[in-house]
PASEBA-1860 file (N, C-alpha, C; in nm, 3 decimals):
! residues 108
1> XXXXXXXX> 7.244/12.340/12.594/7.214/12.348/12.453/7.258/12.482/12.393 ~ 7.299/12.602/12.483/7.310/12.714/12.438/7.476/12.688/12.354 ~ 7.541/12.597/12.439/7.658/12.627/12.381/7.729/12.536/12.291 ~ 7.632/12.436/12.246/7.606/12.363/12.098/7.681/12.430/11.964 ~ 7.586/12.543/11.938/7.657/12.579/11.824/7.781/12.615/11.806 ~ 7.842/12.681/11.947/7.981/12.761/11.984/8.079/12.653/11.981 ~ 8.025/12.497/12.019/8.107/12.402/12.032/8.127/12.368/11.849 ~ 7.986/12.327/11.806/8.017/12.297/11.681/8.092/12.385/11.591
9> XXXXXXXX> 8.073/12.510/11.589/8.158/12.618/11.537/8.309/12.580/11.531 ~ 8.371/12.571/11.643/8.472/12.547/11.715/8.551/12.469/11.610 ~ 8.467/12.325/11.668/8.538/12.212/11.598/8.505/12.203/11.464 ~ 8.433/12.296/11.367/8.430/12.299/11.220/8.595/12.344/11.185 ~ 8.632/12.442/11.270/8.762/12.510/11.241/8.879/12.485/11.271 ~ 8.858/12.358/11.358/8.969/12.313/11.438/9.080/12.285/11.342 ~ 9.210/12.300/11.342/9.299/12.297/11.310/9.366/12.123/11.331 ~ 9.431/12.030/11.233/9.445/11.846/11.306/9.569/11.911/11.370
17> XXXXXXXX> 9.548/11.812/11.526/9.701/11.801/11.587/9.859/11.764/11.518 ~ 9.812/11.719/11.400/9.943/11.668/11.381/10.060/11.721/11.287 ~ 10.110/11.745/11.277/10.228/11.859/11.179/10.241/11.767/11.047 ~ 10.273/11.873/10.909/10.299/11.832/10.790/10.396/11.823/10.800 ~ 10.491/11.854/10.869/10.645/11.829/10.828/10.690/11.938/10.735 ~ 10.809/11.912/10.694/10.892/12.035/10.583/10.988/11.929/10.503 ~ 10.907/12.004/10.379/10.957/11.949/10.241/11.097/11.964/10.235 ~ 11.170/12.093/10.242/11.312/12.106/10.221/11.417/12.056/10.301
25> XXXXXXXX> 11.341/11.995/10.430/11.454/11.923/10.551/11.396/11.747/10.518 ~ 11.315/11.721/10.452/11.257/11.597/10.411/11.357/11.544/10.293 ~ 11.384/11.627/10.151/11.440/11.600/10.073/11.637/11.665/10.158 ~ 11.605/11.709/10.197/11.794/11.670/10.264/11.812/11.515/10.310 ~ 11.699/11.520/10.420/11.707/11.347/10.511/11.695/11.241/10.382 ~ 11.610/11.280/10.272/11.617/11.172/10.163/11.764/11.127/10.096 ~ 11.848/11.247/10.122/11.945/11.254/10.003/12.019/11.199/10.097 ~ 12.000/11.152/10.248/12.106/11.085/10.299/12.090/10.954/10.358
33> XXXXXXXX> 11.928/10.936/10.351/11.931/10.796/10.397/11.832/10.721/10.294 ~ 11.784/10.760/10.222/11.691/10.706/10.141/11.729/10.671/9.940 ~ 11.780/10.812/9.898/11.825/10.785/9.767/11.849/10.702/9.719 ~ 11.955/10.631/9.784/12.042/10.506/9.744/11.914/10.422/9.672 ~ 11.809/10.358/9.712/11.736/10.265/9.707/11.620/10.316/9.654 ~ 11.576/10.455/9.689/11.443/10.484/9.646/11.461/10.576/9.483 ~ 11.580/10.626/9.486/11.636/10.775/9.401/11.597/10.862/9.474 ~ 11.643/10.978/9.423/11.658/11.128/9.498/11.433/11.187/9.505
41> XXXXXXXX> 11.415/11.182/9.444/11.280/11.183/9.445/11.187/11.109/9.496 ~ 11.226/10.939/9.511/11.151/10.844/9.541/11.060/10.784/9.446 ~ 11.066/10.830/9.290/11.032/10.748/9.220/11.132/10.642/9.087 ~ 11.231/10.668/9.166/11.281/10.567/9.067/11.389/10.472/9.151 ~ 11.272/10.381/9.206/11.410/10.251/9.326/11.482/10.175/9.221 ~ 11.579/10.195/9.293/11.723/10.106/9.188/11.698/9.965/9.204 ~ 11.555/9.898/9.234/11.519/9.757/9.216/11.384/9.779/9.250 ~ 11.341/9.665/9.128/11.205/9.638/9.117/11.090/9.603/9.252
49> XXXXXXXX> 11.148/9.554/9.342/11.085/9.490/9.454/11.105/9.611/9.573 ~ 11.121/9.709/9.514/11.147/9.848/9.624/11.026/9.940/9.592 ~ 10.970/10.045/9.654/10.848/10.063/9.664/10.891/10.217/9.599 ~ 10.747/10.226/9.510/10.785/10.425/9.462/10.737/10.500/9.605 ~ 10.805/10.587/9.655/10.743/10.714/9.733/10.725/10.810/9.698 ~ 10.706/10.861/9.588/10.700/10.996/9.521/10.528/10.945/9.497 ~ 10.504/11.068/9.531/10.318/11.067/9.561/10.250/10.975/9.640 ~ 10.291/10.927/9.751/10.229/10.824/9.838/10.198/10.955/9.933
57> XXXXXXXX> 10.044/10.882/9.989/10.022/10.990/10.106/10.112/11.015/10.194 ~ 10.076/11.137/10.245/10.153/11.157/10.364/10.085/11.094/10.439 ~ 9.995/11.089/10.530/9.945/10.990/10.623/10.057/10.830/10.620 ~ 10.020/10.840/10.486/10.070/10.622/10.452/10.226/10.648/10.457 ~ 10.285/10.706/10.444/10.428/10.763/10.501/10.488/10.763/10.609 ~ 10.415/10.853/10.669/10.440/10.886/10.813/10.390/10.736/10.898 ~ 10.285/10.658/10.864/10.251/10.500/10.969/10.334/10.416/10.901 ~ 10.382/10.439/10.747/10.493/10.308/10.726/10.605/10.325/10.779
65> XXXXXXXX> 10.691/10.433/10.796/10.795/10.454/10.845/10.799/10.417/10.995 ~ 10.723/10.500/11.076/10.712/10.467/11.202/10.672/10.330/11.246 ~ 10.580/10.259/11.186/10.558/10.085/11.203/10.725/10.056/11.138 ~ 10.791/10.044/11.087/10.939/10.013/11.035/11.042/10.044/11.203 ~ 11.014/10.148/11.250/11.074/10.203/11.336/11.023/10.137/11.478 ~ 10.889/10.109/11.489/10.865/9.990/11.593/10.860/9.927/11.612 ~ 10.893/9.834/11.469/10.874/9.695/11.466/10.765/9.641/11.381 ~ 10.617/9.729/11.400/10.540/9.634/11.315/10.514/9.613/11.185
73> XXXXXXXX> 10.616/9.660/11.112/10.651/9.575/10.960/10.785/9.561/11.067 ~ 10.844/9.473/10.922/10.936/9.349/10.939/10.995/9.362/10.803 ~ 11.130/9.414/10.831/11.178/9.451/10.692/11.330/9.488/10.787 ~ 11.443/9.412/10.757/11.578/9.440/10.833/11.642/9.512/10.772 ~ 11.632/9.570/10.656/11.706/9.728/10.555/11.618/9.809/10.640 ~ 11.509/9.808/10.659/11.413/9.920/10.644/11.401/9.985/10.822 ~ 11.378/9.869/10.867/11.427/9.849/11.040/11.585/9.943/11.044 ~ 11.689/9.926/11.032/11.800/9.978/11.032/11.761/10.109/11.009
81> XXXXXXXX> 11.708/10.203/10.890/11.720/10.277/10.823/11.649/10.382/10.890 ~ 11.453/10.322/10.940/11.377/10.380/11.015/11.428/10.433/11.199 ~ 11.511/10.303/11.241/11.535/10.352/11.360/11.601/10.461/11.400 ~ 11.668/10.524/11.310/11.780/10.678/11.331/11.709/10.780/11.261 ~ 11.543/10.743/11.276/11.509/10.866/11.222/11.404/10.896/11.382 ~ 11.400/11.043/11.388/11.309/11.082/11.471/11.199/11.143/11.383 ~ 11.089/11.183/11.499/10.941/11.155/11.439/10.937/11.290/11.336 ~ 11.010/11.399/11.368/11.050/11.507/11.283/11.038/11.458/11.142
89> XXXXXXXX> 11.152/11.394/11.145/11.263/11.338/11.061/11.123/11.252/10.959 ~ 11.045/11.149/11.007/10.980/11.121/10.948/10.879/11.196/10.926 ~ 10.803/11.321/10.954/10.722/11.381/10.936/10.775/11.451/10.763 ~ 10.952/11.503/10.780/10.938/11.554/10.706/10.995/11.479/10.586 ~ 11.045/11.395/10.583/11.033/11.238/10.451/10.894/11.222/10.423 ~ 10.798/11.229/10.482/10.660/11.224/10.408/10.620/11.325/10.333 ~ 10.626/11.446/10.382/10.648/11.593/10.322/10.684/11.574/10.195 ~ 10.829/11.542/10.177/10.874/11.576/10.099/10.848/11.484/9.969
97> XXXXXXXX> 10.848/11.325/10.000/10.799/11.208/9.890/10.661/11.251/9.865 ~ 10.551/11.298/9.940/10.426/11.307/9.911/10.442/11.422/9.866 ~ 10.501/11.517/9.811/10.527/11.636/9.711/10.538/11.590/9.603 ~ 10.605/11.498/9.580/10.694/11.490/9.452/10.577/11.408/9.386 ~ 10.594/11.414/9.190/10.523/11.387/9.129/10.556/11.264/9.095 ~ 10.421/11.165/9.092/10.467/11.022/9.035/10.349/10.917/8.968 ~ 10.383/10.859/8.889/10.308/10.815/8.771/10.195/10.696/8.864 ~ 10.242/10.691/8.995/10.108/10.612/9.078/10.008/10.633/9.053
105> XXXX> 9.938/10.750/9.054/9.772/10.785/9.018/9.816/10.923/8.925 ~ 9.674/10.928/8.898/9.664/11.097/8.812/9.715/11.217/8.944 ~ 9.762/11.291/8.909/9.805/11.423/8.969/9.693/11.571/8.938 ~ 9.681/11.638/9.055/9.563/11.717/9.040/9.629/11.834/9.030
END
């Protein structure tokens, strides 16, 4: 019991395992595999039935891409597109779409 609080302490401060990625190597990887379809920002897809990424979480980013990349969505543009990215690569496409400002919700 002594070392309760030292533990709880601990894990108040703990730092998450998982990396944000980088915005400025996110919007390069955008401008070469993504633009076409999403625009350079990710809020303006050059078709209606294409999804905005400009202000989508990063979390919901980083599991859509990678489910694209394993298979569990089902999407054969998106399959192609996801598989030549590494987990970097998608860390920092989330980065960078979840930066950018977009008329999805209010902005804080």
């Amino acid at each position: 019991m002594k070392g309760l609080p030292l533990i709880l302490a601990a894990l108040a401060f703990a730092v998450p395992a998982h990396g944000k990625g980088n915005a400025e190597s996110g919007k390069a990887k955008a401008a070469q595999v993504c633009a076409a379809c999403h625009g350079p920002d990710g809020a303006k897809p050059s078709d209606a039935t294409q999804p905005i990424l400009a202000g989508q979480h990063y979390d919901y980013l980083v599991r859509a891409l990678t489910d694209y990349k394993i298979g569990r969505r089902n999407n054969p543009i998106m399959k192609g597109f996801a598989a030549q990215l590494s987990k970097k690569d998608i860390e920092d496409l989330a980065a960078w779409f979840s930066s950018q400002k977009s008329n999805l919700h209010d902005q804080r």
